[in-house]
N, C-alpha and C positions, 0 to 999 in steps of 0.2 A: 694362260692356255696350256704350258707344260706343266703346270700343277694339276690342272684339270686331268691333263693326259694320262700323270702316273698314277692320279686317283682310281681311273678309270681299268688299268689295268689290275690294280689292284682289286677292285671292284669286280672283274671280269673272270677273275681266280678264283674269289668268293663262290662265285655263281655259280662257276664249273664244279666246283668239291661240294655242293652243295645239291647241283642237279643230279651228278652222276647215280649218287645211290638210288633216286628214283628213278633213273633211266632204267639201270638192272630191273629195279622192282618191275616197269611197265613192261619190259620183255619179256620177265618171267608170267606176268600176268597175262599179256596174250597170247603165250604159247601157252597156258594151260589155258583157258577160254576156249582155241582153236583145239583141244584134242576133249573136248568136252568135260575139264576139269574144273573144279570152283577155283583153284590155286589162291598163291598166298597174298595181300594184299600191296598194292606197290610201295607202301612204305615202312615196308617187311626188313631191306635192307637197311634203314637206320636202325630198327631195332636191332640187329646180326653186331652194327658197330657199337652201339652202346652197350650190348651184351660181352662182346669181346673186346674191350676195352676196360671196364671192371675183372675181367678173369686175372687170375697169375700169368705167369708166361712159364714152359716147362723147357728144358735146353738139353738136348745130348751134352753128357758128357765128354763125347767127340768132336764138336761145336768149336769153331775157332772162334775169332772176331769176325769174321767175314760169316758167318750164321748172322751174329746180332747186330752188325750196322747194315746189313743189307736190305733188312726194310725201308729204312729211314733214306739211303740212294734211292731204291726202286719208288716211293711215294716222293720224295721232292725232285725228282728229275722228271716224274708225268708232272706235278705240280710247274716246274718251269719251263712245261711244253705251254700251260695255259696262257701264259706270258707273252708267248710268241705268235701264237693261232689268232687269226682274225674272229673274233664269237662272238662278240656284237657290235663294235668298232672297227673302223682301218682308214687309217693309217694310226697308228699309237706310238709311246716314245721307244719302246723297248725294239721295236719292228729297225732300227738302228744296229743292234747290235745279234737281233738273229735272225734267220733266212730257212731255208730249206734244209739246208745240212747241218744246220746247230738242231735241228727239229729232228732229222734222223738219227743224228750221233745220242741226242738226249733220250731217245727212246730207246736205242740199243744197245744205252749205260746200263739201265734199266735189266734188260732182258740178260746182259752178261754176267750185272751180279746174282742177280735170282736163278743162275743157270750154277753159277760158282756155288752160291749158297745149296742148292741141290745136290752137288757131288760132298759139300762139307763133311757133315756127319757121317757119311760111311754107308749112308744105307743103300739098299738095292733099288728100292722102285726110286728116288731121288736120282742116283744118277743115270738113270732110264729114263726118267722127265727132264733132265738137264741135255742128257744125248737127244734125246725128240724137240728139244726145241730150240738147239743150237740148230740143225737142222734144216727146222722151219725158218729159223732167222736168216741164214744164210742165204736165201734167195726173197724172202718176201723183204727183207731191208732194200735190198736194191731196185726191188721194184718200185717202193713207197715213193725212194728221187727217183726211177724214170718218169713215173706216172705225174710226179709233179712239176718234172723239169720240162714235161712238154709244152705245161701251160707254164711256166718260166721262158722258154721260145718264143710262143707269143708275143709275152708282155715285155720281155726283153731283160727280165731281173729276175733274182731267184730269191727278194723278197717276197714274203707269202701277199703282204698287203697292196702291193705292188701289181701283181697275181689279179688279187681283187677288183682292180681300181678299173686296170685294161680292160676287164672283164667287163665289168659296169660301163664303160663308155665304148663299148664293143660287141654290144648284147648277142649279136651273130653269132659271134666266134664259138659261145655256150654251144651252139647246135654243129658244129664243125666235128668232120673224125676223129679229129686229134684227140680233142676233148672227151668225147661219148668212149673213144678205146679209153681213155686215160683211166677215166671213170670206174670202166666195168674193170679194169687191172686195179685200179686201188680197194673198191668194194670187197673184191677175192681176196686182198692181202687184208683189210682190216677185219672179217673173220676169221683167218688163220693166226691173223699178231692180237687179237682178243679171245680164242679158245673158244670159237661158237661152231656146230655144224657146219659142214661137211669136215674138218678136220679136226675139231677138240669138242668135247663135249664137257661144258663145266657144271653139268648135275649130276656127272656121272661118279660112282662109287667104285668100278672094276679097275682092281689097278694096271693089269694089262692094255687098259686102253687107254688110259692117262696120259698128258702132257704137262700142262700147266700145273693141274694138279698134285700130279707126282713131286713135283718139285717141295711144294711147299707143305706135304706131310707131317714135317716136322714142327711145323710154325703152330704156335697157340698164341692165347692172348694180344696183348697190343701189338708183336709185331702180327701176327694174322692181320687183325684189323687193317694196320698199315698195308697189307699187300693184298687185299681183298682191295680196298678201298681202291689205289693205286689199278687194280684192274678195270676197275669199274672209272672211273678217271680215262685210262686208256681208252674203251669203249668210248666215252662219250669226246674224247679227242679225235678221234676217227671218223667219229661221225659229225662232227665242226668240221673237216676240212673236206670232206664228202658235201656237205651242205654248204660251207660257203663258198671255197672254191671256183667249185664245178655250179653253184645257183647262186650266185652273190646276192641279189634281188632283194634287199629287207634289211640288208647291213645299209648300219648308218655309215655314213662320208661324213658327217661333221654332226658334235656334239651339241645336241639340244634335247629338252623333255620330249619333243615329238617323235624324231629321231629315234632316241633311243627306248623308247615306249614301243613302237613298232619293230625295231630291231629284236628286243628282248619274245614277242608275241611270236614273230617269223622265225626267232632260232628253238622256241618250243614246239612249233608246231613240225619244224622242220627233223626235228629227234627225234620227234615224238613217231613220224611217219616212217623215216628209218626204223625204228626198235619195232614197228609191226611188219615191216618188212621182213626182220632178219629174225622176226618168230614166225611169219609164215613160212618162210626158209628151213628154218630148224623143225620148223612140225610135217612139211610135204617132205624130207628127202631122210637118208640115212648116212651112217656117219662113215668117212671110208676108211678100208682098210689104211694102215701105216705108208705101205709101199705103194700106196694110190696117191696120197698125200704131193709127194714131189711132182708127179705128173700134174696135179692141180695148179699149183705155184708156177710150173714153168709156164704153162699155157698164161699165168698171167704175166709174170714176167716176159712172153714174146707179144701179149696185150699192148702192156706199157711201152714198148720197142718198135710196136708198131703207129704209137700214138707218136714217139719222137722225131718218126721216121716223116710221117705224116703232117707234124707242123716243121721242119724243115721244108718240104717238098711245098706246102702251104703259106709261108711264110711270106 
């Protein structure tokens, strides 16, 4: 059964680096659908990686070490968030050894060297993208553990799988405040920690309004790849712990073909309805100014404060 287990995790890694590029692809597809565009097709984004993975790689000569291994953190550290997130399994062997805060430290490994690597080389709009998203990180990290430690109160563990289990032999609780604030506070941090409208905009070309972007100007070839990739990974990690979390309903409890036949159907469909969410999002509103930005974050961050507040007082 524990060979099965770490099969499966492995398995479950697979899936993820495999779906994410079509997840971009789908949201880029229906937000150009929704503004009456043909747009590109959703498996537009593996051709961008197969493309940019044959190029060279071109490096300032100002470029330390910390330029060239910082792909390689920022892609195996979303890579060993897949390890931890419940996505079509839970309880797994690895859910042992990480929780809630190995899930946020691993993600804003991530965000710190692509922020470092942005000031690297010297240039201007890089550390204007490293300043804007240090920024952003600083409030939307803490919101990720409140919004998730309120359904950690709950369940009484700040295993994620744990999270799930409660969740499933407690179907109520899903429709509880706690929960619904937790929610709508994590939704607002997972577009601002993925560079989607209302606060980054990741098709955009102006560098004054850059974030994410800016940062990674300098990146060509494999590593681009790895950090594009690694974005697109983020995104669809976000959107697992938004879907299973907060809807557990279709995750498998124990490994079998039917089990996880229907797990894997319920977390496609479950992405799938997110990423048209979050392109009808991006095609009804406009992107805010910079200094609108933190007022955004905060209101989630007193979201998720109010969701803590509320499974104490509920508890």
């Amino acid at each position: 059964m524990l060979t099965t287990g770490y099969l499966f995790e492995f398995l479950q890694a697979m899936l993820v680096l495999l779906l994410a590029p079509g997840l971009a692809g789908l949201v880029r597809r229906v937000k150009a659908r929704l503004q009456n565009r043909r747009g590109s097709p959703i498996w537009q984004p593996y051709f961008e990686l197969i493309k940019l993975f044959g190029k060279d790689v071109v490096i300032s000569k100002n470029a330390s070490w910390i330029f060239r291994v910082t792909p390689y953190i920022v892609f195996s550290s979303a890579v060993a968030v897949t390890f931890l997130v419940p996505i079509i399994v839970a309880p797994l062997p690895f859910d042992n050894i990480g929780d809630l805060l190995v899930v946020v430290y691993l993600l804003l490994l991530g965000t710190f060297f692509l922020a470092l690597a942005g000031l690297d080389p010297g240039t201007a709009f890089g550390g204007m993208g490293a300043s804007r998203e240090m920024t952003v990180a600083a409030i939307a990290e803490p919101t990720i553990a409140l919004s998730i430690f309120s359904l950690a109160l709950g369940a009484g563990s700040t295993n994620l799988s744990n999270i799930v289990t409660a969740t499933l032999s407690n179907p109520g609780v899903a429709l509880g405040p706690g929960h619904l604030l937790a929610f709508a506070a994590l939704f607002i941090v997972t577009l601002a920690e993925t560079g989607r409208l209302p606060v980054d905009n990741p098709a955009t070309h102006l560098e004054l309004t850059m974030i994410h972007e800016a940062m990674i100007l300098e990146y060509s070839g494999r590593y681009l790849a790895l950090i594009e990739w690694a974005s697109w990974l983020k995104l669809t990690i976000f959107f697992a712990l938004l879907a299973n979390l907060f809807i557990p309903w279709g995750l498998a409890v124990t490994i079998t073909s039917a089990t996880v036949a229907i797990a894997l159907v319920t977390l496609v469909i479950k992405l799938a309805l997110l990423g048209v969410i979050v392109a009808a999002i991006e095609t009804r509103i406009a992107k805010l100014r910079l200094f609108r930005v933190p007022e955004l974050l905060g209101m989630s961050f007193v979201l998720a404060l109010l969701a803590v507040t509320s499974s104490f007082l509920l508890k």
